[in-house]
Biotite code that builds the C-alpha atoms (Angstrom):
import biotite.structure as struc

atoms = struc.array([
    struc.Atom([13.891, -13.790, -6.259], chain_id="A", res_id=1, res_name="UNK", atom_name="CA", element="C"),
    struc.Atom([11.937, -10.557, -5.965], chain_id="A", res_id=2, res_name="UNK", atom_name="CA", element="C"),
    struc.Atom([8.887, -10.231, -8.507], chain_id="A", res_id=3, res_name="UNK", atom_name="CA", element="C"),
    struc.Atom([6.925, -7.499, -8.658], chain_id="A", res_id=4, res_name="UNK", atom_name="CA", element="C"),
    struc.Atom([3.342, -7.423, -10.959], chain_id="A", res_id=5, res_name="UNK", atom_name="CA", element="C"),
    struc.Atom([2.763, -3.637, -11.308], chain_id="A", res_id=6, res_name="UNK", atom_name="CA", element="C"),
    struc.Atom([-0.757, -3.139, -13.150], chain_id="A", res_id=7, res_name="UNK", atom_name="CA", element="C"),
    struc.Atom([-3.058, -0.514, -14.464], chain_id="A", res_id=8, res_name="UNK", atom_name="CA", element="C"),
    struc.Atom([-6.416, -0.481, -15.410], chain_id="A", res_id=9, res_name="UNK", atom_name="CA", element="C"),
    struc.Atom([-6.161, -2.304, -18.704], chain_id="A", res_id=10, res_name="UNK", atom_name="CA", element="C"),
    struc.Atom([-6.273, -5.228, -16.305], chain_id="A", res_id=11, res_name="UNK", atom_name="CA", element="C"),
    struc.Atom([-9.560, -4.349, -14.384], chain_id="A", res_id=12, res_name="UNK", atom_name="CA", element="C"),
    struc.Atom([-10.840, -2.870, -18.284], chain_id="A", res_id=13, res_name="UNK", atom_name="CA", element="C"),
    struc.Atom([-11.358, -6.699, -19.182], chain_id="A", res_id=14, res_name="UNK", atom_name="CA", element="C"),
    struc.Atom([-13.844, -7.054, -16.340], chain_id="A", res_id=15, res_name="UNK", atom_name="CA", element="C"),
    struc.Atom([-15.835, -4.566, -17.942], chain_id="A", res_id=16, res_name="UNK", atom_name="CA", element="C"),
    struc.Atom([-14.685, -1.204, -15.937], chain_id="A", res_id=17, res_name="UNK", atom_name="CA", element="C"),
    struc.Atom([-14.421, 1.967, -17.834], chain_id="A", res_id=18, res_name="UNK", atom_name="CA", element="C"),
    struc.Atom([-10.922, 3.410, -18.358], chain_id="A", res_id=19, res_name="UNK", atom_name="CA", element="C"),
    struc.Atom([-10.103, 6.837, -18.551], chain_id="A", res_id=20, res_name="UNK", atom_name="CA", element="C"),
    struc.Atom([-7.890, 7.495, -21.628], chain_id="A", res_id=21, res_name="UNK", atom_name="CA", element="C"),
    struc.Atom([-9.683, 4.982, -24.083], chain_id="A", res_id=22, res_name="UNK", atom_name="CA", element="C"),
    struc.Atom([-12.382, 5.894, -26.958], chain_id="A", res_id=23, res_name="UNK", atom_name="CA", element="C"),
    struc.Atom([-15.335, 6.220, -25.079], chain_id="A", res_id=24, res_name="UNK", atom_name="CA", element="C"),
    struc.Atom([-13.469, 6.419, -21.495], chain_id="A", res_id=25, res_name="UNK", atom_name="CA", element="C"),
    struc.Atom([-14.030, 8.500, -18.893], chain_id="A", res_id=26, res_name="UNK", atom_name="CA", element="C"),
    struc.Atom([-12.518, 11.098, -19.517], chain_id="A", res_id=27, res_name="UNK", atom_name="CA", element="C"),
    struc.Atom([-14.311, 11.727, -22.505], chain_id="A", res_id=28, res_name="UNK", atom_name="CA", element="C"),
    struc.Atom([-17.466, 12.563, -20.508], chain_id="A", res_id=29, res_name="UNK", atom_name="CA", element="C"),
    struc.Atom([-15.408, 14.444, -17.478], chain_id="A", res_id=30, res_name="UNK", atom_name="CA", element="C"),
    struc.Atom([-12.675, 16.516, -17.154], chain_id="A", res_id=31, res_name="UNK", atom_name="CA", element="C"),
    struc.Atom([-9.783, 15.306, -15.083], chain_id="A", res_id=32, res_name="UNK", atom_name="CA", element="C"),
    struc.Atom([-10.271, 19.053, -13.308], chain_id="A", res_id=33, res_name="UNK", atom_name="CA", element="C"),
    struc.Atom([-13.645, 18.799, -12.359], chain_id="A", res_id=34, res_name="UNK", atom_name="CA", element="C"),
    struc.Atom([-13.424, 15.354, -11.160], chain_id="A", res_id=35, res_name="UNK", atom_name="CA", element="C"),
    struc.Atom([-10.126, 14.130, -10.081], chain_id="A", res_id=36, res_name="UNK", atom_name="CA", element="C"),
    struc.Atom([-7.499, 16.829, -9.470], chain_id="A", res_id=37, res_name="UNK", atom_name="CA", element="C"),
    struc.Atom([-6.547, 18.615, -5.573], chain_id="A", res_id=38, res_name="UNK", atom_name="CA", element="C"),
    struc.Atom([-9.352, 21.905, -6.073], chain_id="A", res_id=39, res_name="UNK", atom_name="CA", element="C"),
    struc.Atom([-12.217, 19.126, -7.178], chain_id="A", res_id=40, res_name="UNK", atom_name="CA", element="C"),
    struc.Atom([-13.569, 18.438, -4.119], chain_id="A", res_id=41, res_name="UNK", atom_name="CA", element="C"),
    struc.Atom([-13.339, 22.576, -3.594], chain_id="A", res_id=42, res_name="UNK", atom_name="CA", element="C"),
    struc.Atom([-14.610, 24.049, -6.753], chain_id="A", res_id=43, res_name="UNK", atom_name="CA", element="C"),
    struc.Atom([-16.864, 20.654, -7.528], chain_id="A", res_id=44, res_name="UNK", atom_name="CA", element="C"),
    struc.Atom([-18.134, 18.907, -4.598], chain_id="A", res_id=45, res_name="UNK", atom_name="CA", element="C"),
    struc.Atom([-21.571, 17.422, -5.981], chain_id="A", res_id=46, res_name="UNK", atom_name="CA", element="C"),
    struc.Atom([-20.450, 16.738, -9.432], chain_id="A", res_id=47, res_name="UNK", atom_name="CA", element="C"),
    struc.Atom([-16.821, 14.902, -7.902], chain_id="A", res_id=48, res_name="UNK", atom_name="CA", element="C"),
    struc.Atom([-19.076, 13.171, -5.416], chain_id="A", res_id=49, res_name="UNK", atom_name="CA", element="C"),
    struc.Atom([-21.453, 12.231, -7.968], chain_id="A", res_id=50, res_name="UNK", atom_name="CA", element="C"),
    struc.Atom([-18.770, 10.546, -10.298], chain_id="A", res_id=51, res_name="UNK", atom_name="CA", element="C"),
    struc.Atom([-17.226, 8.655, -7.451], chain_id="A", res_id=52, res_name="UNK", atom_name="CA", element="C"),
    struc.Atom([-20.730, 7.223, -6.358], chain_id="A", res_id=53, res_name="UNK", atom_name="CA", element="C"),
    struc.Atom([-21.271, 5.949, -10.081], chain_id="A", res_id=54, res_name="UNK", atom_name="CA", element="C"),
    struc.Atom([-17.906, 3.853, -9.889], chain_id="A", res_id=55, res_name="UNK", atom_name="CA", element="C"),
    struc.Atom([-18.497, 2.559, -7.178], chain_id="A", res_id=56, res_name="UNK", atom_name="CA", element="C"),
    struc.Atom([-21.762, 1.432, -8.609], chain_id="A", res_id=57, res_name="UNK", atom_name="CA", element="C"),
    struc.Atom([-20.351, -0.131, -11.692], chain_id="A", res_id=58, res_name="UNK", atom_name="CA", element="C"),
    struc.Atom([-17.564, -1.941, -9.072], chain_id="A", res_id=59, res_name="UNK", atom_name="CA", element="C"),
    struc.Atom([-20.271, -3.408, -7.823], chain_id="A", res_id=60, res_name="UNK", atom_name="CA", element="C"),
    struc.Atom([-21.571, -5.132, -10.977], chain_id="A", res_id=61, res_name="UNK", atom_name="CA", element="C"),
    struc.Atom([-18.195, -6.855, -12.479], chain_id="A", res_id=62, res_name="UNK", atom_name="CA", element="C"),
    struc.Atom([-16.366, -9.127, -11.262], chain_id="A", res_id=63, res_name="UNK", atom_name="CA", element="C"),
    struc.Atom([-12.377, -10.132, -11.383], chain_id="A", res_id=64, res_name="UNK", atom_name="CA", element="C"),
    struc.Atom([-11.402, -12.154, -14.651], chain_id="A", res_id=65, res_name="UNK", atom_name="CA", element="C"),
    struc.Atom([-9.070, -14.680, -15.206], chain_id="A", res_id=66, res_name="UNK", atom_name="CA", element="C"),
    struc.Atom([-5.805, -12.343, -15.006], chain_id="A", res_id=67, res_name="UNK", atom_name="CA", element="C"),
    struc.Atom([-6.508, -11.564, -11.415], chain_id="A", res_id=68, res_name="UNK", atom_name="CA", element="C"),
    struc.Atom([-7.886, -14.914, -10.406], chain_id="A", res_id=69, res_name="UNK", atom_name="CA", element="C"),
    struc.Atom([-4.311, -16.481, -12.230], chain_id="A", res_id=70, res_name="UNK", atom_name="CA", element="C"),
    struc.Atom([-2.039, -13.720, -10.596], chain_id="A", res_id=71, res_name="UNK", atom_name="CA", element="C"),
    struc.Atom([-3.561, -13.890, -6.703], chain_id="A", res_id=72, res_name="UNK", atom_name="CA", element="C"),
    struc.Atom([-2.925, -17.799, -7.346], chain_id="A", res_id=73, res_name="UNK", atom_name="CA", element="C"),
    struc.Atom([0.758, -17.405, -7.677], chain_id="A", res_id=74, res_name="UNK", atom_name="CA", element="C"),
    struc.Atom([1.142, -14.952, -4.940], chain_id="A", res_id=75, res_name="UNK", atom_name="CA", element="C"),
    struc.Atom([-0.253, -17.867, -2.890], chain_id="A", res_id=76, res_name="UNK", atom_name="CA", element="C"),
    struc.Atom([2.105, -19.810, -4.176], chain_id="A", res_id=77, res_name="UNK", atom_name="CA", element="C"),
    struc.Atom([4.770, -17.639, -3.744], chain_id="A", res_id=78, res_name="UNK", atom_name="CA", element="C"),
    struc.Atom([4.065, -15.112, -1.169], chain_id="A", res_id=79, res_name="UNK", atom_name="CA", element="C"),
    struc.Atom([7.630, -14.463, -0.546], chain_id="A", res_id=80, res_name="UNK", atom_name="CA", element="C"),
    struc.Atom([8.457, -13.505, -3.478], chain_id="A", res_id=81, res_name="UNK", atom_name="CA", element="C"),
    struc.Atom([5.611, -11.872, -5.075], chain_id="A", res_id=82, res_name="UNK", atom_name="CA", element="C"),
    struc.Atom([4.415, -8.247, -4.506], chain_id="A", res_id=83, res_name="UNK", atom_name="CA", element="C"),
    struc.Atom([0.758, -6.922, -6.433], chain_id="A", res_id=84, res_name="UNK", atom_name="CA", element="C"),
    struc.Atom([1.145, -2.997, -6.960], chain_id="A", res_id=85, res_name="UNK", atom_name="CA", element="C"),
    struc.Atom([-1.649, -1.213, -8.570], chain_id="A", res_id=86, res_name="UNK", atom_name="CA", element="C"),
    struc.Atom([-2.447, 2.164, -9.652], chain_id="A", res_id=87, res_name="UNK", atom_name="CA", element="C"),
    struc.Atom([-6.445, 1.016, -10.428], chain_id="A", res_id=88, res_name="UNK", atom_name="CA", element="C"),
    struc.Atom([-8.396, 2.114, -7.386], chain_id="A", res_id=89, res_name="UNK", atom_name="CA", element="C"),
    struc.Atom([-11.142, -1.229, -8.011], chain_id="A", res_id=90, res_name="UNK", atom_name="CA", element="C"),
    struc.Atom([-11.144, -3.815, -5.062], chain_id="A", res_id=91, res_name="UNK", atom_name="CA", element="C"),
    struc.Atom([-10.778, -6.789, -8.003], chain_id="A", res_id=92, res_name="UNK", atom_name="CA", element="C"),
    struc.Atom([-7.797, -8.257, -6.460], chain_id="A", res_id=93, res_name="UNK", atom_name="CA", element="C"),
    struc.Atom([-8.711, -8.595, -3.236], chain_id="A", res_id=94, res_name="UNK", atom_name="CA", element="C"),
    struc.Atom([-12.416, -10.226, -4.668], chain_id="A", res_id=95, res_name="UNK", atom_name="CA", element="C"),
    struc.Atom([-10.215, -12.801, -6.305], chain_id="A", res_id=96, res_name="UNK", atom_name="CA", element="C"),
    struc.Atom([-8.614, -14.029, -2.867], chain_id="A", res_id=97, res_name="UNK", atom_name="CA", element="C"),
    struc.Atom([-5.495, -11.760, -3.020], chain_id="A", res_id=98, res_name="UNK", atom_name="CA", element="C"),
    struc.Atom([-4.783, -10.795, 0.522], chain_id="A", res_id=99, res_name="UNK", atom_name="CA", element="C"),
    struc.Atom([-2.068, -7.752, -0.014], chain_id="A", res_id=100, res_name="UNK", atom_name="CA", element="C"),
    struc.Atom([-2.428, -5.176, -2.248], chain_id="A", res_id=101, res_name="UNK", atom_name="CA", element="C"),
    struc.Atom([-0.479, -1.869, -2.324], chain_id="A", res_id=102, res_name="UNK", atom_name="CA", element="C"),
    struc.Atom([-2.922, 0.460, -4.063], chain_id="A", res_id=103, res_name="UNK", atom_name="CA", element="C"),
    struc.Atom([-0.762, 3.079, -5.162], chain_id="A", res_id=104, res_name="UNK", atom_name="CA", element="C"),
    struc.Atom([-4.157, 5.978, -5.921], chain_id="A", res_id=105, res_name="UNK", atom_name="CA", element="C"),
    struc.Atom([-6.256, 5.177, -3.100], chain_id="A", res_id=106, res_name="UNK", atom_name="CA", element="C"),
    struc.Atom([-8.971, 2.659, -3.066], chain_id="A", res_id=107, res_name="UNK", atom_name="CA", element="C"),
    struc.Atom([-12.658, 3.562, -4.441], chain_id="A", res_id=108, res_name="UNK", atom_name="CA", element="C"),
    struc.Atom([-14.946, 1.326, -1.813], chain_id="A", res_id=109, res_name="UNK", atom_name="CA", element="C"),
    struc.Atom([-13.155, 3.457, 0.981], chain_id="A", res_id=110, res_name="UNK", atom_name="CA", element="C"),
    struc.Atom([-13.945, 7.180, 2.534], chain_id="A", res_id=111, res_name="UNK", atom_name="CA", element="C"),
    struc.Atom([-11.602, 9.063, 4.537], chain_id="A", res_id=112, res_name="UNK", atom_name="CA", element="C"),
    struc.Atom([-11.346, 12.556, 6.442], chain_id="A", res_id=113, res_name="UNK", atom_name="CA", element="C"),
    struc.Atom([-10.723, 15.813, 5.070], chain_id="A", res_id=114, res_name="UNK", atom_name="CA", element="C"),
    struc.Atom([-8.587, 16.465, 7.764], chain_id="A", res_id=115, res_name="UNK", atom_name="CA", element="C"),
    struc.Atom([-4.834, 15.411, 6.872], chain_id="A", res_id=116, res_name="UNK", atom_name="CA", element="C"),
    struc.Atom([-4.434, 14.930, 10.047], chain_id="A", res_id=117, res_name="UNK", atom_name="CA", element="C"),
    struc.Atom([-6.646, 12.940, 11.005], chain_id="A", res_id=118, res_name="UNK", atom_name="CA", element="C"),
    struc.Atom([-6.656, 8.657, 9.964], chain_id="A", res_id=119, res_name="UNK", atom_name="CA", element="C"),
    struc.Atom([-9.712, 7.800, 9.511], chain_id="A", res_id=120, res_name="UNK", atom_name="CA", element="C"),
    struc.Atom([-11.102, 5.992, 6.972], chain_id="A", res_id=121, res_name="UNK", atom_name="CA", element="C"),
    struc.Atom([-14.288, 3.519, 6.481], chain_id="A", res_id=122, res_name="UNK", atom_name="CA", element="C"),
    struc.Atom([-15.191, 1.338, 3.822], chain_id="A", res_id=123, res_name="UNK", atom_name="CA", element="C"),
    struc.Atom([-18.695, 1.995, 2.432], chain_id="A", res_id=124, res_name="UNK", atom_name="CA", element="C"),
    struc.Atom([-18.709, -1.044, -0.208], chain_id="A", res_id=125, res_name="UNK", atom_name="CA", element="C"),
    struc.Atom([-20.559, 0.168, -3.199], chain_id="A", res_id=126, res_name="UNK", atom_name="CA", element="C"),
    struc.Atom([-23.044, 2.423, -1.614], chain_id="A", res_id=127, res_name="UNK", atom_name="CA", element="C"),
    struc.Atom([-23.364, 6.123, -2.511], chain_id="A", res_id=128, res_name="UNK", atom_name="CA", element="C"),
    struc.Atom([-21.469, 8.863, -0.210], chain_id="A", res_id=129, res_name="UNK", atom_name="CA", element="C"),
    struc.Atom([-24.315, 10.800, 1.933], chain_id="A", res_id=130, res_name="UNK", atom_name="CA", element="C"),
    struc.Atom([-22.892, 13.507, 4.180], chain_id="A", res_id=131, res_name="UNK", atom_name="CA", element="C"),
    struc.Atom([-20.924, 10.898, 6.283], chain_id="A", res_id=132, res_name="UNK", atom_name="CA", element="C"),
    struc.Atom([-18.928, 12.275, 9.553], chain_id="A", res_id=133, res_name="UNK", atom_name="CA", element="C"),
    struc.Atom([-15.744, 11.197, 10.940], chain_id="A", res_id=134, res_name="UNK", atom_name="CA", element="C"),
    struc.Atom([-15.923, 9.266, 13.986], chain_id="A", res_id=135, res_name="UNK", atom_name="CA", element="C"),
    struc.Atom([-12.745, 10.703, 15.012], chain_id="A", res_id=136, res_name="UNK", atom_name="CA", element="C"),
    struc.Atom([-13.348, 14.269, 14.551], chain_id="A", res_id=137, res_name="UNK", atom_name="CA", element="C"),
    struc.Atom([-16.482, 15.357, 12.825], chain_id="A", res_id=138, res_name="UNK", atom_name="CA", element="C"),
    struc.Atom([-15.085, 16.585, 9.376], chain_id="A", res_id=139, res_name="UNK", atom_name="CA", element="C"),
    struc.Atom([-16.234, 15.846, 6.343], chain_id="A", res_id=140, res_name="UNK", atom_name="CA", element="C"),
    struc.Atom([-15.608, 12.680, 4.647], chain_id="A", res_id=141, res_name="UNK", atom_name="CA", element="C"),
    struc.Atom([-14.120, 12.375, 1.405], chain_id="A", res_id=142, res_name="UNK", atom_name="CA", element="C"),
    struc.Atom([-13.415, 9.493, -2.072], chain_id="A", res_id=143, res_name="UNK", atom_name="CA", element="C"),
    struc.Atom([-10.204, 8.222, -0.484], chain_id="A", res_id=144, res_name="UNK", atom_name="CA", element="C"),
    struc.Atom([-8.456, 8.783, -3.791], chain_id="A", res_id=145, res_name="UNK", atom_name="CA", element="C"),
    struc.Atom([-5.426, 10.209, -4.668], chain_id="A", res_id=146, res_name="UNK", atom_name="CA", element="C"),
    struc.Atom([-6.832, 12.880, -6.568], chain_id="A", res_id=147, res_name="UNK", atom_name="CA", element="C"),
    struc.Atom([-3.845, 14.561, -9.394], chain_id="A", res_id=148, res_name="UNK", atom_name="CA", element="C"),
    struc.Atom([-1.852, 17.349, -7.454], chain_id="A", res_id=149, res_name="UNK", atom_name="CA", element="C"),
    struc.Atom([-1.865, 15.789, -4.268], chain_id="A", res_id=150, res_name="UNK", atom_name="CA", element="C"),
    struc.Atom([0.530, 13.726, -2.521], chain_id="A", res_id=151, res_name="UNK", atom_name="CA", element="C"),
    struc.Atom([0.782, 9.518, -3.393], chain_id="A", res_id=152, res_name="UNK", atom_name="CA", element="C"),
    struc.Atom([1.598, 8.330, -0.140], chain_id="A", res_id=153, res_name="UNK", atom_name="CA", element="C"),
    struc.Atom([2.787, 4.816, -1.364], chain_id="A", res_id=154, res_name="UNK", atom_name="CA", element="C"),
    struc.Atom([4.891, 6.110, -4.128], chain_id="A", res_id=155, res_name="UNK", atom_name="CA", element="C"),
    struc.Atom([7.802, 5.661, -1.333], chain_id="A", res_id=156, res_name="UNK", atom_name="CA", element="C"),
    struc.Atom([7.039, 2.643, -0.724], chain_id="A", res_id=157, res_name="UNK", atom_name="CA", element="C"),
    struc.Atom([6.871, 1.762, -4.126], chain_id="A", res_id=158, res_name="UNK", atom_name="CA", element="C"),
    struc.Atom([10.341, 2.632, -4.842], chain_id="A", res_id=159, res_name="UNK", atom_name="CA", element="C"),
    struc.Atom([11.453, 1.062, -1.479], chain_id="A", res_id=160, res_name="UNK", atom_name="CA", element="C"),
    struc.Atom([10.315, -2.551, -3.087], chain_id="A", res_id=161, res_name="UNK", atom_name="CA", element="C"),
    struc.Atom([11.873, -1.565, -6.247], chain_id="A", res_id=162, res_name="UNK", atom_name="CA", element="C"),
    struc.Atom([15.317, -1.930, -4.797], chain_id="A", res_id=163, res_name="UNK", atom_name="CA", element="C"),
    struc.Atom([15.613, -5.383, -4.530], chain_id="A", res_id=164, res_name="UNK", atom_name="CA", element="C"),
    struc.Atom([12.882, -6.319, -7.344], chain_id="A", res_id=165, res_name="UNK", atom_name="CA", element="C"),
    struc.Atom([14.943, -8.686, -9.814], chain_id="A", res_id=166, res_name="UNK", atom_name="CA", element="C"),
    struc.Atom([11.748, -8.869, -12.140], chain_id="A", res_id=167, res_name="UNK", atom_name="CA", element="C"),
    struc.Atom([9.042, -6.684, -13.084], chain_id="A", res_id=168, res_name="UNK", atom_name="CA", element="C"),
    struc.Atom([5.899, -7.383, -14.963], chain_id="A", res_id=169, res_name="UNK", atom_name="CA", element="C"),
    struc.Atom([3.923, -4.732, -16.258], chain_id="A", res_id=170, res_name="UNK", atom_name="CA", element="C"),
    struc.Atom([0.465, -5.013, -17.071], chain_id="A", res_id=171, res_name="UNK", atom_name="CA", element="C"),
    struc.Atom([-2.324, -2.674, -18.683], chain_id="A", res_id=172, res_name="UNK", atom_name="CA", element="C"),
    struc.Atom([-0.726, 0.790, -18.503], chain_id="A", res_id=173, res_name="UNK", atom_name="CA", element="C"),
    struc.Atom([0.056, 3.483, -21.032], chain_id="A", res_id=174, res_name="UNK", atom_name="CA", element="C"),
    struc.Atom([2.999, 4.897, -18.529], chain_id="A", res_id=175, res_name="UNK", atom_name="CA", element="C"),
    struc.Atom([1.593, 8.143, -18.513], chain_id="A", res_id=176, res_name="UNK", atom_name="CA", element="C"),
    struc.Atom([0.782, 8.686, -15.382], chain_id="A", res_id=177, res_name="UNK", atom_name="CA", element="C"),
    struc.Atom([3.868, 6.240, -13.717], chain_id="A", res_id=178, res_name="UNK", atom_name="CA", element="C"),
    struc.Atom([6.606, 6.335, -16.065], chain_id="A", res_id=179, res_name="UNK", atom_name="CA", element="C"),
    struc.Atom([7.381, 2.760, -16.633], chain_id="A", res_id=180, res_name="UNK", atom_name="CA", element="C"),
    struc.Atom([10.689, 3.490, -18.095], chain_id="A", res_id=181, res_name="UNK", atom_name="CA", element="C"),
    struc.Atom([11.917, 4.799, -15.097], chain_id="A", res_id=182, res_name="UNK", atom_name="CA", element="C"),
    struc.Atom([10.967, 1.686, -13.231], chain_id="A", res_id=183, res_name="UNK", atom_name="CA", element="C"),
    struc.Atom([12.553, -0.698, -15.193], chain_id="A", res_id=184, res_name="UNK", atom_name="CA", element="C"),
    struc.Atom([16.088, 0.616, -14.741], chain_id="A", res_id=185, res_name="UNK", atom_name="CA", element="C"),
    struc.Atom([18.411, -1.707, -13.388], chain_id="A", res_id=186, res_name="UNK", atom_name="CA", element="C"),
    struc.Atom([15.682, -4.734, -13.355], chain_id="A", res_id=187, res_name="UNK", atom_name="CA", element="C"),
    struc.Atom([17.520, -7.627, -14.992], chain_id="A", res_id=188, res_name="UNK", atom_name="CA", element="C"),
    struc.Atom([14.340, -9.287, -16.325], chain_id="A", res_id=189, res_name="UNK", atom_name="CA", element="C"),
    struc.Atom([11.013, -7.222, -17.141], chain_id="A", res_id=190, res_name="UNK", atom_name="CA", element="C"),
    struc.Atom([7.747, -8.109, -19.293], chain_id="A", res_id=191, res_name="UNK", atom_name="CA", element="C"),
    struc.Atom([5.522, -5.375, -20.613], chain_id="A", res_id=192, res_name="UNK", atom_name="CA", element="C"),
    struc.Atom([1.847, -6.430, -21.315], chain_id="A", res_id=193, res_name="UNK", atom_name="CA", element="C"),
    struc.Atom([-0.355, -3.821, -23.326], chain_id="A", res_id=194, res_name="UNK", atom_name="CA", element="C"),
    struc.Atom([-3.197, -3.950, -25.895], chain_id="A", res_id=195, res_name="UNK", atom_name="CA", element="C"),
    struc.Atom([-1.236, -1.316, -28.220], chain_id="A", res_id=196, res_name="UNK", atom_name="CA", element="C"),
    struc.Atom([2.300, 0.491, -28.212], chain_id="A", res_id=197, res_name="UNK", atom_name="CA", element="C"),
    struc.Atom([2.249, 3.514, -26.360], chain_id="A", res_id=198, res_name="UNK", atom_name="CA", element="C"),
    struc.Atom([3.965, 6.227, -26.950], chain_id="A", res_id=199, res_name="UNK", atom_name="CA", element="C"),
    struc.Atom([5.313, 7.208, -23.539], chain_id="A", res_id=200, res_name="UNK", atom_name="CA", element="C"),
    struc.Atom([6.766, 3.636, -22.842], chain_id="A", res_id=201, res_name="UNK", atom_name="CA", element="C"),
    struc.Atom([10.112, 2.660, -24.744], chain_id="A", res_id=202, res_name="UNK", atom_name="CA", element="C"),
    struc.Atom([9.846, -1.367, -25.048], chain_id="A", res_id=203, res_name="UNK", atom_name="CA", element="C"),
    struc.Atom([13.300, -1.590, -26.292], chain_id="A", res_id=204, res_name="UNK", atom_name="CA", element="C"),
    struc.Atom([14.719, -2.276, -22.478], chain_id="A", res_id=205, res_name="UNK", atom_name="CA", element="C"),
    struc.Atom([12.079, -4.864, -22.147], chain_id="A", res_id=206, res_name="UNK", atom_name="CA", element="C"),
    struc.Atom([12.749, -8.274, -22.061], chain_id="A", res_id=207, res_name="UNK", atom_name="CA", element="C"),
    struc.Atom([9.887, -9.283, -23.572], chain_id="A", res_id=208, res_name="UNK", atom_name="CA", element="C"),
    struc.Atom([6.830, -7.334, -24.738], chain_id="A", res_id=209, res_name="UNK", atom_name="CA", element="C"),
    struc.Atom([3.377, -9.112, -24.993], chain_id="A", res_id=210, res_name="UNK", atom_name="CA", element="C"),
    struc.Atom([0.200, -7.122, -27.269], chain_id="A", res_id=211, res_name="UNK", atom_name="CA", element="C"),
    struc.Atom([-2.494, -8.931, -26.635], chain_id="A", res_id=212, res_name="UNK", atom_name="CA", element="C"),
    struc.Atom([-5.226, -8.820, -23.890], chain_id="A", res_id=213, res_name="UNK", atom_name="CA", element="C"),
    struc.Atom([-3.684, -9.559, -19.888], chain_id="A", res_id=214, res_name="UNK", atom_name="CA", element="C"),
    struc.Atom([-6.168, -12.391, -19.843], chain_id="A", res_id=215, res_name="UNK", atom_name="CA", element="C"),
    struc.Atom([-5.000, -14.170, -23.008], chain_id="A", res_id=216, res_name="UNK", atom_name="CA", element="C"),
    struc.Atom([-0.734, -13.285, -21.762], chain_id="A", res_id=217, res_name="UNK", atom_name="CA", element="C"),
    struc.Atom([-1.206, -14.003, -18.456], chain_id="A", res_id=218, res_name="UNK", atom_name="CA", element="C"),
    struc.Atom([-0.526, -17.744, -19.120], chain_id="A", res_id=219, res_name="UNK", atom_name="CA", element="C"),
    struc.Atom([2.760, -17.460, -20.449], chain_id="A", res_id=220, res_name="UNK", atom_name="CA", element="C"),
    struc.Atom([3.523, -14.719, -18.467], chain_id="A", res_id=221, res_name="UNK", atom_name="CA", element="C"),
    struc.Atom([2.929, -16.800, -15.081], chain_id="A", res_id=222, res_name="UNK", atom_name="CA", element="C"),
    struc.Atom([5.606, -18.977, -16.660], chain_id="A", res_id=223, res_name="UNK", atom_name="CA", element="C"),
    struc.Atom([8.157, -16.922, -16.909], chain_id="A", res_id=224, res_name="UNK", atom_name="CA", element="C"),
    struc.Atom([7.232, -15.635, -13.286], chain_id="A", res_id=225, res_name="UNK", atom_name="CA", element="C"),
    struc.Atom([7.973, -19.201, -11.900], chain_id="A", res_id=226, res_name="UNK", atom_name="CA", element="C"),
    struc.Atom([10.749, -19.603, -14.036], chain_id="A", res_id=227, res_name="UNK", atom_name="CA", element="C"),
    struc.Atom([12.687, -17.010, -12.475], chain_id="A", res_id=228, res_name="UNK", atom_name="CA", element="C"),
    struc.Atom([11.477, -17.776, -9.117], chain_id="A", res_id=229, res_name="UNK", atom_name="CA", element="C"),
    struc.Atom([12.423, -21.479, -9.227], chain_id="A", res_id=230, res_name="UNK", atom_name="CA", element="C"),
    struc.Atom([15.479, -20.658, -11.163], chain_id="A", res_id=231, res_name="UNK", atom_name="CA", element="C"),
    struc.Atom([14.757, -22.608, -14.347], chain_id="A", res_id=232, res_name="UNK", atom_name="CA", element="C"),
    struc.Atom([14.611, -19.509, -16.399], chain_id="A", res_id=233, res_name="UNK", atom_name="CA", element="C"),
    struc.Atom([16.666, -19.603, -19.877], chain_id="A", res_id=234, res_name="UNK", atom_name="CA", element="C"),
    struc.Atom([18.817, -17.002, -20.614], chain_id="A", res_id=235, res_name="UNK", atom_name="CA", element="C"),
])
C-alpha cells in the first residue's frame, strides 16, 4: 500500500509561520511580482533578498507542532509505504525527525547558483544572505526557491510517485497553486484536510473531507493511514 501525505502551508501555519493567501498573509504586504516570480531576482534584487532573509528569520523562531511530529512518526513506522511531499519551503519536517522530504518549491534554509548549470547549493540555516559566491564557479548565489514562472524540478517526480499511490492525504492547501483535483484521479482512497472550503478544490471525489485544524485531524487521519496500510480499512 502506497500512501502519500501531500501538504501545504496550512500545516506549517499552526506553528506560527505566515501564509501567503490568508487575511493578514504575505501577500498582503508583497506582491507575488516583486518577490517571488522568474524577473524578481532581476528587477528586485534587495527587496526579494530582503523578504527571503526575514523568513528565514521567523523559521528560526517556531518550531514543528503536533501534525508533523504525528506524521514523521508513521513514516518511521512505515517507511515503505509512506512518502511526505510538500509545497511549504520551511525545514519543519525534517526538525521533527523526518528523514525524506520531497520539497516540491525549493527549500528556504538553502542557497544555490545563478548559474543553471551549475549544482551548487549550501545551506545557510537561518542567517541572512550576504553576497555569498559559489564554490564551484563564482556566480552569484541565490533563495533556492522555485520562484512562479520557473521550472519545478520535482513536479516529475511527483507525478512519477503518483502512479502507484493507492491513498492520498491532503493537508493545508487551497489547490491553487497544485490542483488537487487533478491529483486525486484514479486514487481509490483520498482525505482532504482544510480549515475552510475552497473554491478551487471539488471535495465531492474525496473520500472523506476533514475542516478543522491538521493538528486536531491528524489523529483520526493517522488511523485511516494505518488502516489501509495494514489492510483493516472498512469499506
Amino acid at each position: 500500500m502506497k500512501v502519500i501525505i501531500f501538504s501545504g502551508a496550512g500545516i506549517s501555519a499552526e506553528s506560527g509561520i505566515s501564509t501567503f493567501r490568508d487575511s493578514g498573509g504575505l501577500w498582503e504586504n508583497h506582491s507575488v511580482y516583486d518577490i517571488c516570480s522568474a524577473d524578481s531576482l532581476e528587477k528586485n534584487k534587495e527587496l526579494t533578498l530582503g523578504f527571503y532573509n526575514k523568513r528565514r528569520e521567523e523559521l528560526k523562531n517556531v518550531e514543528p507542532n503536533y501534525a508533523h511530529k504525528v506524521i514523521t512518526e508513521l513514516n518511521a513506522k512505515y517507511p515503505d509505504n509512506i512518502s511526505i511531499i510538500t509545497q511549504n519551503v520551511d525545514d519543519l519536517f525534517e526538525r521533527s525527525g523526518c528523514a525524506e522530504v520531497m520539497h516540491l518549491h525549493g527549500y528556504l534554509t538553502r542557497l544555490k547558483c545563478v548559474n543553471k548549470e551549475c549544482d551548487y547549493r549550501v545551506d545557510i540555516g537561518y542567517s541572512s544572505q550576504k553576497g555569498e559566491s559559489c564554490l564551484k564557479c563564482d556566480n552569484e548565489l541565490r533563495p533556492d526557491i522555485v520562484f512562479f514562472g520557473e521550472e519545478a524540478p520535482f513536479y516529475e517526480k511527483l507525478y512519477r510517485e503518483l502512479k502507484d499511490c493507492e491513498m492520498l492525504v491532503v493537508i493545508g492547501t487551497s489547490g491553487e497553486v497544485i490542483d488537487v483535483n487533478f491529483l486525486r484521479r484514479g486514487i481509490k482512497h483520498t482525505i482532504l484536510n482544510n480549515l475552510e472550503p475552497s473554491k478551487a478544490i471539488n471535495t465531492k471525489k474525496f473520500t472523506k473531507v476533514l475542516y478543522k485544524p491538521c493538528t486536531q485531524a491528524i489523529d483520526e487521519i493517522i488511523v485511516d493511514i494505518e488502516a489501509c496500510i495494514t489492510g483493516d480499512r472498512k469499506e
